[in-house]
C-alpha positions in Angstrom: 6.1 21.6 -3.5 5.6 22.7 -7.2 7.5 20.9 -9.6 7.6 21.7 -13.5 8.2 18.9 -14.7 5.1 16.5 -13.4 3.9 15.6 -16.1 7.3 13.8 -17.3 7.0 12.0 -14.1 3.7 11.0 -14.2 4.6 9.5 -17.6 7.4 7.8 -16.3 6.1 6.7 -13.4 2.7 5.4 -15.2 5.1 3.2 -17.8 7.1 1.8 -15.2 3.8 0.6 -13.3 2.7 -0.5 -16.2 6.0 -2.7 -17.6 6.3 -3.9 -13.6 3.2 -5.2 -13.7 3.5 -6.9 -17.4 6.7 -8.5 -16.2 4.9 -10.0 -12.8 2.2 -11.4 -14.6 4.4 -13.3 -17.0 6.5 -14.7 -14.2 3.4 -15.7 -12.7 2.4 -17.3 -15.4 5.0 -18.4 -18.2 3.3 -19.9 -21.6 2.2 -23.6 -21.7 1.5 -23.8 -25.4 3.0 -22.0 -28.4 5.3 -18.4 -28.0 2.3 -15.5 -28.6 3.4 -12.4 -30.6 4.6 -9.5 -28.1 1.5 -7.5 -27.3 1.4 -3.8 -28.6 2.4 -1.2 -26.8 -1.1 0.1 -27.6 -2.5 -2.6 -24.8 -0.4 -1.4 -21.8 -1.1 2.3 -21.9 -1.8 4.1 -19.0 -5.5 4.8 -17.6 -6.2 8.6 -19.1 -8.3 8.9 -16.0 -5.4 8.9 -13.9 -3.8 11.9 -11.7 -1.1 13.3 -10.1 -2.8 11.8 -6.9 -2.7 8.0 -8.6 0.6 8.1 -8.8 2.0 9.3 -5.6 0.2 5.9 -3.8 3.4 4.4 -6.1 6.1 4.5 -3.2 4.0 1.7 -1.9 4.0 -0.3 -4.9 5.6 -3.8 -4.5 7.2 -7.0 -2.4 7.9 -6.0 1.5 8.9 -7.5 4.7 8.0 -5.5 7.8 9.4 -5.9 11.7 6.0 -4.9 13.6 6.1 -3.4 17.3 2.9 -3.8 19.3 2.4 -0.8 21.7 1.2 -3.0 24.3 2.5 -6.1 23.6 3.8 -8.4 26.5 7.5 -8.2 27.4 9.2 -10.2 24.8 6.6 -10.1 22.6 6.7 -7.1 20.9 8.2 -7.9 17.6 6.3 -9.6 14.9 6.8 -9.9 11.1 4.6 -9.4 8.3 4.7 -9.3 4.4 2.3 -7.6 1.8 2.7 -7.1 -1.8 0.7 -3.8 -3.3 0.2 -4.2 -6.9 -1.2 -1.3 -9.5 -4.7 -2.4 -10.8 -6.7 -0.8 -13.8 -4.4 2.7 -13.8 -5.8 3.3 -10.5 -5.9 1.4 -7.7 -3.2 -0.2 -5.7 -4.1 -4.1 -4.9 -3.3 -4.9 -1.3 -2.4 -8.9 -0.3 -1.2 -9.0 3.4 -0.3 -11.6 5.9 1.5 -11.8 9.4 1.4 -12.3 13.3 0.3 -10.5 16.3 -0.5 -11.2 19.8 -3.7 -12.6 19.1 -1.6 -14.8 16.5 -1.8 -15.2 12.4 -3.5 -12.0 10.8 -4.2 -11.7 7.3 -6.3 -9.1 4.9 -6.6 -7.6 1.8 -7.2 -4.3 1.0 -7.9 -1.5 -2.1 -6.3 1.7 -2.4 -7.1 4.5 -4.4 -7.9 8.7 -4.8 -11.8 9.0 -5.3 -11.8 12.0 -7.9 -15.5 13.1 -6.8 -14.8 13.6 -2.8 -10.8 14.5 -3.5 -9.6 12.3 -0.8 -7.8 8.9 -0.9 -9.6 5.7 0.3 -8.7 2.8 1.6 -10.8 -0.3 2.0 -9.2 -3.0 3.8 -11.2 -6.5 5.1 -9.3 -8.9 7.1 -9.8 -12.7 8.4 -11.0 -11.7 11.2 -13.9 -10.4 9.7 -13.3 -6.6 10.1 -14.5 -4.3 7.3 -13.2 -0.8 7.2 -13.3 2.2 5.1 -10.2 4.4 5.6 -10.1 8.0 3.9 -7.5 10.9 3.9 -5.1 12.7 2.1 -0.9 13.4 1.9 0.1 15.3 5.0 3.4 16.2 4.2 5.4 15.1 0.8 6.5 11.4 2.1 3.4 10.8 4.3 0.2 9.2 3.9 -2.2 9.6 6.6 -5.8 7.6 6.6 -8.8 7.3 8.8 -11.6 5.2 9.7 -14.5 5.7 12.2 -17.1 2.4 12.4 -18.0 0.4 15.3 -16.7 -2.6 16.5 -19.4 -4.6 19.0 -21.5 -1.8 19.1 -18.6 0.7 20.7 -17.4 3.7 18.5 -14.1 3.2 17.4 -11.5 4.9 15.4 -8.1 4.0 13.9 -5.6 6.5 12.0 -2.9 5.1 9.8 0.2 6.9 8.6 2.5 5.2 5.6 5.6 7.2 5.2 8.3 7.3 2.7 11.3 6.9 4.4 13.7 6.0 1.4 13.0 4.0 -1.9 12.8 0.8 -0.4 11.6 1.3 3.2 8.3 2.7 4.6 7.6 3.2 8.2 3.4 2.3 9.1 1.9 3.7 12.1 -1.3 2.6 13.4 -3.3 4.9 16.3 -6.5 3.1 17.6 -9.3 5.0 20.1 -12.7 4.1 22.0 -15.5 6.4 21.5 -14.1 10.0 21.8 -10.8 9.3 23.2 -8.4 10.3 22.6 -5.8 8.6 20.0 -3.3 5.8 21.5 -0.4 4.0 19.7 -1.3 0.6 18.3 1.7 -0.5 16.5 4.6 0.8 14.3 6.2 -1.3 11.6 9.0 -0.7 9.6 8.8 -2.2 6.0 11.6 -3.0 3.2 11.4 -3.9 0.1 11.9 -7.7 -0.1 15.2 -8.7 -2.8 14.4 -10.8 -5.7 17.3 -13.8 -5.4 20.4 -12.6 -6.5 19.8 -8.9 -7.2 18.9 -5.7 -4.8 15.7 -4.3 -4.0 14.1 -2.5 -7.0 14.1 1.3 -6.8 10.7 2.5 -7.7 10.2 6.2 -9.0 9.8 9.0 -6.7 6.6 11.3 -7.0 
């Protein structure tokens, strides 16, 4: 959907990334020595490379807790939790840290997110503890929804695995994960339904919408 007034939001949304992320690196790391003079606002500006496809990957920007449902989990095993934090990097990428449980036990991973200007498509690249590597790439399929894919191998045997992140409100996104062997078709992995985690004493923080 057209809107005609983008480019404000981009501009909003760019100096709310950036004051987010200026405020989560001082509470990560508060000043040992002597008070430093406020940086200019000349050091936090945004990336001019960055597009209107940068920041819509801002919905998933932040702290979450997610409730995970395995597809073929065993009976009573089918709910798990997880928590990730995406952080903006250099104007534009998002910085993926992720950790939780499965059937197969503790799972965590790491992951880069960003839209590669030359092929216009986003990319993921995600590498995990158990040694997976994978290179997702797709695009928006409706407004809320991301949707990403990767074909690779895994032992030798073709495999594939679609992801969808969608928007449901400002501080929830629902994941889907689809897996398949070879050329089969698509099956349902898991769906997990994320919220924004509350910092102690306050609500959720209500990021910009695209």
């Amino acid at each position: 959907m057209k809107r005609e007034w983008l480019k404000v939001a981009q501009v909003a949304m760019a100096a709310l990334l950036l004051i987010g992320c200026a405020r989560a690196a001082e509470a990560q790391e508060p000043p040992s020595g002597p008070q430093q003079p406020a940086q200019t606002p000349q050091a936090h500006r945004a990336n001019p490379l960055a597009t209107r496809q940068h920041f819509r990957m801002a919905f998933l920007a932040g702290q979450w807790e997610e409730q995970i449902t395995y597809a073929n989990a065993k009976p009573g095993e089918e709910s798990f939790t997880g928590r990730w934090r995406a952080r903006p990097s250099l104007g534009l990428y998002l910085q993926i840290d992720y950790e939780g449980a499965g059937p197969n036990g503790a799972y965590r991973a790491f992951g880069v997110l960003t839209w590669d200007r030359e092929a216009q498509v986003y990319r993921m690249w995600w590498f995990d503890d158990a040694a997976g590597i994978g290179e997702y790439k797709g695009d928006f399929t409706d407004e809320n929804t991301l949707t990403l894919e990767h074909a690779g191998t895994v032992e030798g045997r073709a495999f594939r695995e679609r992801i969808r992140y969608t928007r449901v409100a400002a501080n929830e996104v629902r994941t889907q994960v689809e897996q398949a062997w070879g050329t089969e078709a698509y099956q349902p992995y898991l769906e997990a339904t994320a919220r924004r985690m509350r910092a102690p004493g306050g609500p959720g923080k209500q990021p910009p919408r695209n």
